[in-house]
C-alpha positions as CSV (number, residue, x, y, z in Angstrom):
1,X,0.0,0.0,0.0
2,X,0.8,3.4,-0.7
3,X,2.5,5.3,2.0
4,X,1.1,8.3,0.8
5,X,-1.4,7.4,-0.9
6,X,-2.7,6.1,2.5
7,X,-2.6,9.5,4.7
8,X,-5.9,11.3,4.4
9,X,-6.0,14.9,3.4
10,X,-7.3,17.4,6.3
11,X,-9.6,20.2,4.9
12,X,-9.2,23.4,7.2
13,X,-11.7,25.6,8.0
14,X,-12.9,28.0,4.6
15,X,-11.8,25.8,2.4
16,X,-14.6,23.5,0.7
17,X,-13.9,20.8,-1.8
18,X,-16.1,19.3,-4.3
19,X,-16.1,16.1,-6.2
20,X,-18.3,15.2,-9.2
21,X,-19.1,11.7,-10.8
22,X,-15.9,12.2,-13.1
23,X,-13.5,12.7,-10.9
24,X,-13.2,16.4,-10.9
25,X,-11.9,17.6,-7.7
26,X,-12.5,21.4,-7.3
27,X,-11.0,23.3,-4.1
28,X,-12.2,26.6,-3.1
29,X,-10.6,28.9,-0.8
30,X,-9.5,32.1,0.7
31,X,-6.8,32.4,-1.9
32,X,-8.8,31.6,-5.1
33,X,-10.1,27.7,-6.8
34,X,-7.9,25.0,-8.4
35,X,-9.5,22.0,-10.3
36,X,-7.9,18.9,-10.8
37,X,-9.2,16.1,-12.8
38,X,-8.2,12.2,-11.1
39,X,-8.0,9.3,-12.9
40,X,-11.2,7.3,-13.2
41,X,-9.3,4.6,-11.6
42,X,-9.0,6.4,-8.5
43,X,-11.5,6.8,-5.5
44,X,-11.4,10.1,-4.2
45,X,-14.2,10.7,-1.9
46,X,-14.8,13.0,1.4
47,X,-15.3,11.9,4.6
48,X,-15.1,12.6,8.6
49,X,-12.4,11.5,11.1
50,X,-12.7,11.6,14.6
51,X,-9.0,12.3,15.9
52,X,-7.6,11.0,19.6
53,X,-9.0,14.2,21.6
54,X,-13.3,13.2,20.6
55,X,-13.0,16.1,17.5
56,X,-14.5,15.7,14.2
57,X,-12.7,16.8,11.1
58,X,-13.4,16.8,7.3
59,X,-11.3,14.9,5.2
60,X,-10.6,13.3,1.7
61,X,-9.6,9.8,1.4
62,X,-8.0,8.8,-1.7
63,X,-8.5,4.8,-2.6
64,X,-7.2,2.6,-5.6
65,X,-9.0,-0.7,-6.5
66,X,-6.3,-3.1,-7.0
67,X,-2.4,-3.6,-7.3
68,X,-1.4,-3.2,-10.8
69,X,1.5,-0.8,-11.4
70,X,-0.3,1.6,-12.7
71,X,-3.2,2.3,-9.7
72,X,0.1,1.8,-7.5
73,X,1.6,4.7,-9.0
74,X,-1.7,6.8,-9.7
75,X,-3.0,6.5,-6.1
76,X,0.2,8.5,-3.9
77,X,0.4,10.9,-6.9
78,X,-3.4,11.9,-6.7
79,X,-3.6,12.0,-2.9
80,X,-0.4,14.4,-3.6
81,X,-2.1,16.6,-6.3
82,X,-5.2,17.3,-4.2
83,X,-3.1,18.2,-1.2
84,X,-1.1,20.5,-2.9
85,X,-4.5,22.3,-4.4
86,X,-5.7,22.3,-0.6
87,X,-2.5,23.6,0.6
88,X,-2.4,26.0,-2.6
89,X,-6.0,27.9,-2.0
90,X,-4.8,28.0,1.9
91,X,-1.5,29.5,1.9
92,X,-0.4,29.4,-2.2
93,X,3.6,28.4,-2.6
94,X,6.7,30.4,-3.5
95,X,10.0,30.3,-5.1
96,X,12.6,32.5,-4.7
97,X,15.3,33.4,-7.1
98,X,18.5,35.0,-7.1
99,X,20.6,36.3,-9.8
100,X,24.4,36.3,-9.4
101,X,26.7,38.5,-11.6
102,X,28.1,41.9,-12.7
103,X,25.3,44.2,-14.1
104,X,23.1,41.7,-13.7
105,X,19.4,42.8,-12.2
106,X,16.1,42.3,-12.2
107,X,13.0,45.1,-11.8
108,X,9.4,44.7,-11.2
109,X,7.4,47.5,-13.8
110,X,4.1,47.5,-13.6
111,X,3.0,43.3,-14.4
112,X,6.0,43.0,-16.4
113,X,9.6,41.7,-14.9
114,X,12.4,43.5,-16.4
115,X,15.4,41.2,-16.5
116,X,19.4,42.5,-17.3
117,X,21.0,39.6,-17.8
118,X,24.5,40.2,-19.8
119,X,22.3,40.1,-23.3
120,X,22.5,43.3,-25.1
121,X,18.9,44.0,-24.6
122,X,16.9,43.6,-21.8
123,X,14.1,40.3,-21.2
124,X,10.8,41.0,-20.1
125,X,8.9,38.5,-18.5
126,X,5.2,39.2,-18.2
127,X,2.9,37.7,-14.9
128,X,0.0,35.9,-15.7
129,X,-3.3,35.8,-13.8
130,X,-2.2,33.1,-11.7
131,X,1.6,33.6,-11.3
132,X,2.8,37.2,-9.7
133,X,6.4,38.0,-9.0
134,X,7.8,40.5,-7.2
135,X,11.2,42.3,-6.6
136,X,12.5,43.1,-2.9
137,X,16.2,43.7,-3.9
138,X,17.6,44.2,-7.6
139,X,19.5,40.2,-7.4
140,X,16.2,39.0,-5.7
141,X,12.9,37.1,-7.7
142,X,10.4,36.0,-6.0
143,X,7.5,34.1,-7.8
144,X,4.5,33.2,-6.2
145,X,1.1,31.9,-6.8
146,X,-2.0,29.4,-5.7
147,X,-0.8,26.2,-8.0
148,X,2.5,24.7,-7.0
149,X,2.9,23.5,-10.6
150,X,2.8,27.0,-12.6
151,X,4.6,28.4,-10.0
152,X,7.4,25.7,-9.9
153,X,7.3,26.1,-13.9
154,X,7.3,29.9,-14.0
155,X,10.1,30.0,-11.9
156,X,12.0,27.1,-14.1
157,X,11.6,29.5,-17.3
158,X,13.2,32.5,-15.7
159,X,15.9,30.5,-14.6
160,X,16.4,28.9,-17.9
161,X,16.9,32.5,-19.3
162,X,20.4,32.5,-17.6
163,X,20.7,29.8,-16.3
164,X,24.3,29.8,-13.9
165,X,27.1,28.8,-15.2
166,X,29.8,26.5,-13.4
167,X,32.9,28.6,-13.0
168,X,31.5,31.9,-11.2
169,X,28.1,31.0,-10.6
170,X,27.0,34.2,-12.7
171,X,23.5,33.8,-13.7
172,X,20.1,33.0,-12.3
173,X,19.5,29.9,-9.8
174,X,17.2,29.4,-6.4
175,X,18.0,30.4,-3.7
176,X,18.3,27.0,-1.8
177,X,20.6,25.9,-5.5
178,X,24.4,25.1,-4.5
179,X,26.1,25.5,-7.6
180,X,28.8,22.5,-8.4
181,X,32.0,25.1,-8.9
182,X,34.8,23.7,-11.4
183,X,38.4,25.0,-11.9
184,X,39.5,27.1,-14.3
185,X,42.2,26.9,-16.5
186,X,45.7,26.0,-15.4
187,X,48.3,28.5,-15.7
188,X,50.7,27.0,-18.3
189,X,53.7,26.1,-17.0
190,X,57.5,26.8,-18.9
C-alpha cells in the first residue's frame, strides 16, 4: 500500500472541496479555486475523522482498486495533487530566485519583470493571472502563486533564461541551488 497514498488529506476551516461523478476535484478557498481532474481509476471521496482528543474533522480519502503498477503509481500521486490544491487555496507556494553577476538585475514595472541579464537587450517577462512576481532587492525574484505547478514552472523559465554557469556562478539559480563550482584553466607552465 501506498504510503502516501494512504494519509488522508485534512480540509481546514474556509476551504470546501467538491467532487463530481468524473472525478473532478475542485478546491475553493480564501486564496482563489484550483481544479484537478483524477484518474477514473482512482477513488477520491470526502469523509469525517474523529482524531484522539473526541473532535471531528473533514477529510478526503483517496483509494485505488487493485495492485497493478499503474493504480500503484496513480494512487500517492493523486492524494499528492489534491493536497497540494488544498495547501495552494490556503497559503499558495513560493519560489525564490537570485541572480548572481556583474550588471546583472532584475526590476518589477508595472506586471512585467524587467530582467538584465548580460544580453544586449533587456528580457521581459510578463505575470499571468495566476503567477505574480515580485522584486525586494535588484538580485532578488520572488514568484508566487496558488498552483505549485505553474509556480514551480514559471520559476524554471526565468531560470532557464540564464541559467548559472559553473565557473562563477553568474547567472540565475534558487535560492536553496548550491552550484557545483569547477576549476579554471591551469596556468601554463614553462
Amino acid at each position: 500500500m501506498s504510503r502516501i497514498g494512504r494519509k488522508s488529506i485534512a480540509i481546514p476551516d474556509g476551504v470546501e472541496v467538491t467532487i463530481d461523478d468524473n472525478n473532478l476535484v475542485t478546491v475553493k478557498g480564501k486564496l482563489g479555486q484550483l481544479q484537478e481532474q483524477i484518474h477514473p481509476n482512482i477513488k477520491v471521496s470526502k469523509t469525517t475523522e474523529t482524531d484522539d482528543d473526541g473532535n471531528n474533522t473533514n477529510v478526503v480519502l483517496v483509494e485505488r482498486p487493485n495492485d497493478l503498477k499503474m493504480n500503484r503509481s496513480l494512487h500517492g500521486l493523486s492524494r499528492t495533487l489534491i493536497a497540494n490544491m488544498v495547501e495552494g487555496v490556503t497559503n499558495g507556494f513560493k519560489k525564490e530566485l537570485e541572480i548572481n553577476g556583474v550588471g546583472y538585475r532584475a526590476a518589477k514595472q508595472g506586471d512585467k519583470l524587467n530582467l538584465t541579464l548580460g544580453f544586449s537587450h533587456p528580457v521581459v517577462v510578463k505575470d499571468t493571472t495566476d503567477v505574480k512576481t515580485s522584486c525586494p532587492a535588484p538580485n532578488q525574484i520572488i514568484v508566487e502563486g496558488i498552483s505549485k505547478q505553474k509556480v514551480g514552472q514559471f520559476a524554471a523559465e526565468i531560470r532557464a533564461i540564464r541559467p548559472p554557469e559553473p565557473y562563477k556562478g553568474k547567472g540565475v539559480k534558487y535560492v536553496t541551488e548550491r552550484i557545483i563550482r569547477k576549476e579554471g584553466k591551469a596556468g601554463a607552465k614553462k
